[in-house]
N, C-alpha and C positions, 0 to 999 in steps of 0.2 A: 492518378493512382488511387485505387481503392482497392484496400487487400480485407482477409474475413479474420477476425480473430475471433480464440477462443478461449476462453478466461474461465478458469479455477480456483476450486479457493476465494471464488468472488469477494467477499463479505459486502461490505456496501460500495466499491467500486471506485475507491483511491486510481488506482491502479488502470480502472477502465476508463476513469475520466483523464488521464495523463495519457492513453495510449490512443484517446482522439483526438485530443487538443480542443480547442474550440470552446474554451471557459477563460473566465478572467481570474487572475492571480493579481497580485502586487505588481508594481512596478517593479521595484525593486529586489525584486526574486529573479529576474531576467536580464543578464547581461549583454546589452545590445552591444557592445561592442565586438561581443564575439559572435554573437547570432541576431544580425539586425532582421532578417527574415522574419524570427520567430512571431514579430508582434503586428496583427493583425489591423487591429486597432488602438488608440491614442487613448485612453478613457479619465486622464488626469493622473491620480494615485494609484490607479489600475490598469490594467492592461488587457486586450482583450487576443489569448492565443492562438496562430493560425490550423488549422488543421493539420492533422498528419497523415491521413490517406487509410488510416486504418479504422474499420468500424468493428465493433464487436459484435455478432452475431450468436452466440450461444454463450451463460454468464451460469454459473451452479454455485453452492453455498446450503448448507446443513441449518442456516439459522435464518427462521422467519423474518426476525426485526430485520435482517441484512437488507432481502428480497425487499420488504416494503419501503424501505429508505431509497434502495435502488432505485426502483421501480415509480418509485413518486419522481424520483431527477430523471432520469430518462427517457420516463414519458412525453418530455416536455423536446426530445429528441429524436423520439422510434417512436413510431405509433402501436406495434408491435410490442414495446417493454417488457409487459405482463410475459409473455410469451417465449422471450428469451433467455429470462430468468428462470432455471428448474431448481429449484427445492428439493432439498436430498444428499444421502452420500453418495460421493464418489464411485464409494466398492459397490453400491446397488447400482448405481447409472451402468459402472464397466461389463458385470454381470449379465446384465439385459442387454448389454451390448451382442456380450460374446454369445449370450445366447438367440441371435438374430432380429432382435426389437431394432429399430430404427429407431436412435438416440443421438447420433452425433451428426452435427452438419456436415456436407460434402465439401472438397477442395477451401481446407483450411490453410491459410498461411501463416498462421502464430498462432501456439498454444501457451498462455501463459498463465501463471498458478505458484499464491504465495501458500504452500503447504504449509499446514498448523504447526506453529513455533513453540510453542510453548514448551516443549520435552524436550527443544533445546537452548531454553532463552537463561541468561544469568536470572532472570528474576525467579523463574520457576525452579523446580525439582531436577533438571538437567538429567531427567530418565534417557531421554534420545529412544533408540531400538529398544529399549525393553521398556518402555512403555507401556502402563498400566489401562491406559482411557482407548474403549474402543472409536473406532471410524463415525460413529454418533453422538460422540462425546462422554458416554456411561459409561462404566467399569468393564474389563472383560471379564466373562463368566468364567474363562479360564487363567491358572495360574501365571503359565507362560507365555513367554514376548508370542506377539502374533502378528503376521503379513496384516493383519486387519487393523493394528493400533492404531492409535494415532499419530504414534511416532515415526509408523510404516509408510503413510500415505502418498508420501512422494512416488512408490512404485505403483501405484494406481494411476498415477500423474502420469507416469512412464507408460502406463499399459493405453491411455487413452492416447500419447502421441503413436505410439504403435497403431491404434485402431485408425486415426486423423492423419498420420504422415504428412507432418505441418514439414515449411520450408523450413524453418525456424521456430525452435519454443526459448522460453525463459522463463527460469524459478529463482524465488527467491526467498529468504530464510533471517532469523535473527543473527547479528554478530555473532553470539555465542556458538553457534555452531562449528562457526569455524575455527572453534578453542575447544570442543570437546573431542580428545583422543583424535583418529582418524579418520572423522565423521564424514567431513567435507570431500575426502578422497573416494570415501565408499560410496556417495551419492555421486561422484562425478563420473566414475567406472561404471555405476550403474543406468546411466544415463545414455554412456557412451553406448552399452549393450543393446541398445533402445533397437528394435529391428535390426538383427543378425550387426551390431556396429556399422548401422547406416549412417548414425551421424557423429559429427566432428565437435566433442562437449571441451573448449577452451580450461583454461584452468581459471574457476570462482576468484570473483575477486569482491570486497567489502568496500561498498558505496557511504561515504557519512552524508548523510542527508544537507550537511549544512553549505558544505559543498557546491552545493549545487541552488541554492537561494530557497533552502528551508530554513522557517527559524525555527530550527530544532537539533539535540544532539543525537538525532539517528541516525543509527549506523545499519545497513541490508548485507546479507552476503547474496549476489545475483550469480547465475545459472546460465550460459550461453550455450544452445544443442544448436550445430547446424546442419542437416540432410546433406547429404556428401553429393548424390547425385541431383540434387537443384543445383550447387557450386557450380561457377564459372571456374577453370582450372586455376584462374593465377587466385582467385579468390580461397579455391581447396588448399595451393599450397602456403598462403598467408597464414594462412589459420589453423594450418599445421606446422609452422615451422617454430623454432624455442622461441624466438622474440619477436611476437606478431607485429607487423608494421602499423604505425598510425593510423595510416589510412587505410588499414581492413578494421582497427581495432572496436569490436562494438561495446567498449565501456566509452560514454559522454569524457568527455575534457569536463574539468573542475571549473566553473563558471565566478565562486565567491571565496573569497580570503584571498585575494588578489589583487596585486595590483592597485586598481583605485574602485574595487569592487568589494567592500566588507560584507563580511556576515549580515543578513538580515535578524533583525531581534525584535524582540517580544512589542518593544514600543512602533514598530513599522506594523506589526502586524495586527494590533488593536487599533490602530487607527479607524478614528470615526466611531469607535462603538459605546454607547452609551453604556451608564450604569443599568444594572437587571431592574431596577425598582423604576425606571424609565423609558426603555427600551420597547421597541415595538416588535422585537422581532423575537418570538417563544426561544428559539436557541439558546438567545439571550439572556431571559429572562429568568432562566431552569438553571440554577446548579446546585452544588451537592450541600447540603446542610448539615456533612454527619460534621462533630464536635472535633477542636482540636484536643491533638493526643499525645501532644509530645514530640520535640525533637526528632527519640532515639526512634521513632516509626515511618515505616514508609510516604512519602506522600504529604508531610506536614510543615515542610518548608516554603516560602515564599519564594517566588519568580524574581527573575531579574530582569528588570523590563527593559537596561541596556547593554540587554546578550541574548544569546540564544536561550528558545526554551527549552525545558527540559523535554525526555524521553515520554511523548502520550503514551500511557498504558491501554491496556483493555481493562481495567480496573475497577471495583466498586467506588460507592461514594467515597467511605475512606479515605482512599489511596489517589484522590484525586488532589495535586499541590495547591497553594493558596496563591491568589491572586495578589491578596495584600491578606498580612496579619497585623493585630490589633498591636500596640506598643508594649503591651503587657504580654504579651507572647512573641517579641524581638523582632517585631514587622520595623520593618527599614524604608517605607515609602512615609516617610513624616509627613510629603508637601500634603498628599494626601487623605491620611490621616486627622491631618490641622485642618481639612476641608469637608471634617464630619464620615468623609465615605469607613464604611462598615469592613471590618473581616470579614473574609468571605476566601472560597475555593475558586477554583478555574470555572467559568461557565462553559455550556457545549459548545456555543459558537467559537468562543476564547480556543477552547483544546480544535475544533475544527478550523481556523484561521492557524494554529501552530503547525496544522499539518497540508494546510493549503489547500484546501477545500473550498470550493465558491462558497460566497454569500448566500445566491440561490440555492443551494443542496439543503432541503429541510429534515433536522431532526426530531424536531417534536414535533410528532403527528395525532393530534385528534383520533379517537376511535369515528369509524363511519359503517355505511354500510357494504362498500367498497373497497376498506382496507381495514386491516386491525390496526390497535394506536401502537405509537414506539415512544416510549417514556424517557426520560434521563438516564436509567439505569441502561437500557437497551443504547441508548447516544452514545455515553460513552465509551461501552465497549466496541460498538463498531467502528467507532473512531478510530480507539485506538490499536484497533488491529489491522488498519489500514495502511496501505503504501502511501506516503504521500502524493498528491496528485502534481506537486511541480517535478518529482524526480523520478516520479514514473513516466512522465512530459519528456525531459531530458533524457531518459534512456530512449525511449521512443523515436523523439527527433533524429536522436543519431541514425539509429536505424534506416529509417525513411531515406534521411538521405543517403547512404549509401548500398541501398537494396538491390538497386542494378548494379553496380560495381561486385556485391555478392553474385545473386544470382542472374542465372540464365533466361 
């Protein structure tokens, strides 16, 4: 099996490394009992996961630092990387489309694409549709909501599976959305319009990451379109009937809080990593230095390192949580503490390990002549605007396996 995707809303490729498989994760993020398949290899603490048949072939993203974080890990996969990666918005890619440029690859079989959340995430302004920030991230010059926002872009999303006529796309979005008014329903009618209502868009349903052997408390709302005329008929009518049967249903089964399969936490996922003042690996070594600031403010509480961790932001240094705090400011890690280690914030690998990113994916990059550099500040926002790469895994897999069963 080797199907083409094509992925929106790239940022640095959570998402695209979960929907090829073929990276190591934790062990413990992988419930063999239910998916002994999944593990390719044995690697002690880690695991190394099998492929899923899908490779990405064309990847877009409005933000430079994205492309070169991408592009540095992929390389090391596609010799092509560079090339797959387009720099840009959307609404210009679709544009040049409609106006007969050669932009999109041929016979796509998934379009997937986490539309920019933020207009509708609890943390931000919760504008949704009337969203102020245009498709490039700036202000729009005009007063009124606009097709162009940023809060609009998923119908650009929609106009590119119109233009690709994938077998299958999937989007996905913040929890919040599915709590703002009747946002969720509007994007699901809208999707369903996608080509004269050629495809069959399930009803959205909110993924918690931790679920599925992230240690973290994110929660997605995911997006299921599927092409009515690729459908195998018993497949059309599963997936139109009120109570879709199991085995059409393309949401993953819940892998962790189960059974004899707990939550993965913070302490599983530090494993092996030294302190920054030791560390050989720059991820490592880089985090944020701004001052603590208090309680009542975002961002300034300390980790629990036997639970999940908290929600990575795309955030400034600020707003990045502390790894440990000092006694004087009500850090609760005394053992280490009493063994001299320092206050300090989450380091980039630390928030990359929360979100289950390989080791190998580097974020601090050196300026060259080859690439521009990506600093901490750039790290952690494309972290944290990333899917994680086990539960984009886990949507994935499901899929794969039951692609023939879907389609024809």
């Amino acid at each position: 099996m080797n199907y083409k995707v094509l992925s929106l809303f790239s940022g640095c490729g959570g998402m695209d490394i979960g929907f090829e498989g073929d990276f190591l994760c934790l062990k413990k993020s992988i419930n063999t009992s239910i998916h002994p398949d999944w593990v390719k290899e044995d690697c002690g603490e880690w695991v190394l996961l099998s492929s899923t048949g899908f490779q990405t072939v064309f990847a877009n993203d409005i933000r430079v630092d994205a492309k070169t974080a991408w592009t540095k890990y992929f390389s090391k996969k596609k010799t092509n990387a560079n090339s797959i990666y387009h720099l840009g918005s959307i609404v210009d890619l679709v544009k040049a489309s409609k106006h007969g440029e050669d932009i999109f690859p041929k016979d796509i079989d998934i379009v997937t694409g986490g539309f920019p959340c933020q207009d509708f995430s609890i943390a931000g302004k919760r504008q949704g549709f009337a969203s102020q920030k245009s498709h490039t991230g700036g202000k729009l010059d005009i007063g009124a909501p606009s097709i162009e926002s940023r809060g609009q872009l998923y119908m650009w999303m929609r106009d590119v599976i119109s233009i690709t006529k994938p077998k299958l796309f999937i989007a996905e979005n913040v929890k919040g959305l599915a709590d703002l008014a009747d946002v969720k329903e509007i994007i699901e009618r809208d999707f369903a319009n996608t080509c004269n209502s050629g495809y069959v868009v399930i009803p959205a349903q909110v993924l918690y990451a931790a679920d599925y052997g992230v240690p973290q408390s994110r929660s997605r709302v995911i997006f299921f379109g599927f092409k009515k005329s690729a459908l195998r008929k018993q497949a059309l009518e599963a997936l139109t009937s009120e109570m879709i049967p199991v085995k059409y249903n393309p949401y993953p089964v819940k892998t962790h809080g189960i059974d004899n399969m707990p939550y993965v936490t913070c302490n599983d996922a530090f494993i092996n990593l030294d302190e920054p003042d030791i560390s050989l690996d720059l991820s490592q070594k880089i985090y944020s230095k701004a001052k603590f600031m208090g309680s009542h403010c975002q961002g300034q509480t300390e980790i629990k390192l036997d639970s999940i961790g908290p929600t990575i932001r795309a955030e400034h240094h600020g707003n990045i949580e502390y790894r440990r705090l000092s006694a004087e400011h009500g850090g609760k890690h005394t053992d280490e503490l009493a063994k001299g280690l320092i206050e300090r914030r989450l380091t980039v690998r630390e928030c990359a390990r929360i979100q289950t990113f390989p080791d190998d994916y580097e974020f601090i990059i050196p300026k060259s002549e080859s690439q521009p550099s990506l600093s901490s500040s750039d790290a952690y926002k494309i972290i944290g605007n990333a899917v994680p790469c086990v539960l984009a895994y886990n949507i994935a897999k499901n899929i794969a396996d039951k692609w023939n069963l879907y389609f024809k």
